[in-house]
C-alpha positions in Angstrom: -19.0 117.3 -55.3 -22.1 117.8 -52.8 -24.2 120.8 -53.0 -23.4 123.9 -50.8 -25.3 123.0 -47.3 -28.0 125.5 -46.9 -27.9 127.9 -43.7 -31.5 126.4 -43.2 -30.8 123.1 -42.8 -28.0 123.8 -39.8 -27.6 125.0 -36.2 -26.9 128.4 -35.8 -23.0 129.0 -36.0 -22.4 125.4 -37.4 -21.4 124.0 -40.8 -23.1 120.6 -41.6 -22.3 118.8 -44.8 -22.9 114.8 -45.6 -20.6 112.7 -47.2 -22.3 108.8 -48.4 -24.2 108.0 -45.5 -22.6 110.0 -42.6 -22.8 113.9 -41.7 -20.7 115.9 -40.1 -20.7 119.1 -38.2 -18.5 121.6 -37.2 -18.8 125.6 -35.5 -17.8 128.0 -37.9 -14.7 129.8 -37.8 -14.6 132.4 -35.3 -18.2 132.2 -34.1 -19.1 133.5 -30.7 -19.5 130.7 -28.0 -21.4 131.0 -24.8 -19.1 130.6 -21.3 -19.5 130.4 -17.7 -18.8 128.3 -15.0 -20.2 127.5 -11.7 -19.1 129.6 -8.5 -18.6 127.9 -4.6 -22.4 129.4 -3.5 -23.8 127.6 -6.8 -24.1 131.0 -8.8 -24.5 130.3 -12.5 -21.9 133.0 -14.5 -22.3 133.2 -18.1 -22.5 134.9 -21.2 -24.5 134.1 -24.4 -22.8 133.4 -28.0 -23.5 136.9 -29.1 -19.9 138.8 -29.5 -20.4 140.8 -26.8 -18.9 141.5 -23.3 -22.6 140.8 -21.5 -21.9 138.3 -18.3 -24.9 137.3 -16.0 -24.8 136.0 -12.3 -28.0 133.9 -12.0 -29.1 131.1 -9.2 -29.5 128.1 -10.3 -33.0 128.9 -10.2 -33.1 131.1 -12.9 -33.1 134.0 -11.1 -30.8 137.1 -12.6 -29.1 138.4 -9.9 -26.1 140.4 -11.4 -25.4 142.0 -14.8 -22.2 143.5 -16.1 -20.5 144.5 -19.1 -16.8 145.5 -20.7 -16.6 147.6 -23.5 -13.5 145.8 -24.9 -13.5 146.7 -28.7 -13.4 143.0 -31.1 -9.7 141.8 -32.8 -10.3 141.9 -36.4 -10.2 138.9 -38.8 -7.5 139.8 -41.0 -8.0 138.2 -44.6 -5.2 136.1 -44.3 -6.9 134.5 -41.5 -10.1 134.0 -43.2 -8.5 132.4 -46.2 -6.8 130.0 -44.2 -9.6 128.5 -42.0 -11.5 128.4 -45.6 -8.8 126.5 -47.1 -8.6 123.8 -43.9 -12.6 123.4 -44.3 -12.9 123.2 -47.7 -9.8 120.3 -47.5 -11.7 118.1 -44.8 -15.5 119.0 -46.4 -14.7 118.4 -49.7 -17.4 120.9 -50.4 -18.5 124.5 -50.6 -20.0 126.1 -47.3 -21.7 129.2 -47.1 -18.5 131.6 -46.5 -20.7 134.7 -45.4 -21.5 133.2 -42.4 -17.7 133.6 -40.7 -17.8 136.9 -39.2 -15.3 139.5 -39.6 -14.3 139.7 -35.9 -12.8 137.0 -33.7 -15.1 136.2 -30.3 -14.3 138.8 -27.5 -14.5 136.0 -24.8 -13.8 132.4 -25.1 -13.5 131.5 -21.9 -14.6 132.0 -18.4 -13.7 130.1 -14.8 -14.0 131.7 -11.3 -11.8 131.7 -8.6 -12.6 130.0 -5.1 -13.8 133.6 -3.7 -15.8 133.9 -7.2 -13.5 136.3 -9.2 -14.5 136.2 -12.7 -11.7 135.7 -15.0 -12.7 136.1 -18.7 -10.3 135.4 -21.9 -10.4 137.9 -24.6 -9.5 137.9 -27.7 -6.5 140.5 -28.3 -3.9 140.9 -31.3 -1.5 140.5 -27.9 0.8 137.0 -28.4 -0.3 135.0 -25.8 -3.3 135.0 -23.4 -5.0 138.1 -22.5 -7.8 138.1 -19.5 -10.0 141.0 -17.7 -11.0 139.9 -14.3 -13.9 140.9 -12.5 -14.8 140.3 -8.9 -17.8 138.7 -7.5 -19.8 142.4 -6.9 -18.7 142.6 -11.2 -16.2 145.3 -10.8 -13.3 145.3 -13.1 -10.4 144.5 -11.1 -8.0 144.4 -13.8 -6.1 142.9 -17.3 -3.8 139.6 -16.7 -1.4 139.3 -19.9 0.6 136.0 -20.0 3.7 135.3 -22.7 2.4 131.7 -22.5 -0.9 130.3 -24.4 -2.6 128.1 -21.8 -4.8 124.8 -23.0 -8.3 126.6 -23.8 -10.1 123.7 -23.2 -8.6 123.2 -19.7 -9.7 126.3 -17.0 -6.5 127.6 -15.2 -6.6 127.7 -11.7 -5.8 131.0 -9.3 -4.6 130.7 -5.9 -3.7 133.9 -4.6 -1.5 135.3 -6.6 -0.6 132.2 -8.3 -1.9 131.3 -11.4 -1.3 127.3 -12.9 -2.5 126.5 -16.0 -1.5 123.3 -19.0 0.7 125.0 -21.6 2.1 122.9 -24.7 5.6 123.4 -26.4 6.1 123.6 -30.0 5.9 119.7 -29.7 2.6 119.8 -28.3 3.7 118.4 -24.9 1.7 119.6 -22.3 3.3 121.1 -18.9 1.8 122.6 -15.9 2.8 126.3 -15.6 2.8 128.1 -12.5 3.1 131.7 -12.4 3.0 134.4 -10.1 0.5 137.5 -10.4 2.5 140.6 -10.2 0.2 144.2 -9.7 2.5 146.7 -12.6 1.0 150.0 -12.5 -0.9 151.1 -15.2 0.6 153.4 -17.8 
């Protein structure tokens, strides 16, 4: 069995280990990614891999032209969660990692796309089945929560038109389909 990699010898958020001659990498469970996407006028809107709720408009540039935040609390890891995502790694490492670095909250956002008027819509994480998003328009404003029964692909963006939103769902098959939904206003309670 290799030695545990050390934290030193990786990127930040990323387990490394080296098995004969080849090395692999992969980001550690749960570990805060940075988003954004491009909007129409060439605005750059992200946020950084910290787990926080932090989104910047800047030009392409460099320039900071907009800040804004949600106060959206973090899902837990439960420890049944944890132990499973060790369990996979250690299978396809064959080795020990350095555990302490998967944190005990899932990211808060995992995904961002805009809309063609440059609405911001941002997954969270939620304990919610399904896919949970705060949108934000252009000026940063919270405009509201969309909660969808369906899981769309996270590595595919949805797209909104008006109120209708498409986006590549799989079945318990893994087929993928495109949904198309319609965004209804519900008041809040």
């Amino acid at each position: 069995v290799p030695p545990p990699v050390k934290p030193s010898d990786q990127l930040r958020g990323t387990y490394t280990w080296s098995r004969g001659t080849s090395r692999t990498m992969t980001t550690v469970p749960y570990w805060p990614g940075a988003v954004g996407a491009l909007d129409p006028r060439r605005h750059y809107w992200g946020k950084s891999d910290r787990n926080d709720f932090v989104f910047a408009r800047t030009t392409l540039a460099g320039d900071t032209t907009l800040i804004f935040e949600s106060q959206r609390p973090h899902a837990l890891v439960t420890q049944h969660e944890r132990d499973s995502v060790i369990a996979a790694l250690r299978k396809s490492s064959g080795t020990e990692l350095d555990w302490s670095q998967t944190p005990g909250s899932k990211p808060i956002v995992t995904q961002a796309f805009l809309t063609d008027e440059g609405v911001v819509w941002a997954r969270v994480t939620t304990n919610i089945p399904g896919a949970t998003y705060d949108v934000f328009g252009d000026d940063g404003r919270y405009k509201g929560t969309a909660v969808l029964e369906m899981r769309p692909n996270a590595f595919l963006n949805p797209i909104v038109r008006g109120k209708l939103f498409y986006a590549v769902v799989h079945d318990e098959l893994d087929v993928a389909y495109v949904m198309r939904g319609r965004l209804v206003d519900r008041p809040r309670e």
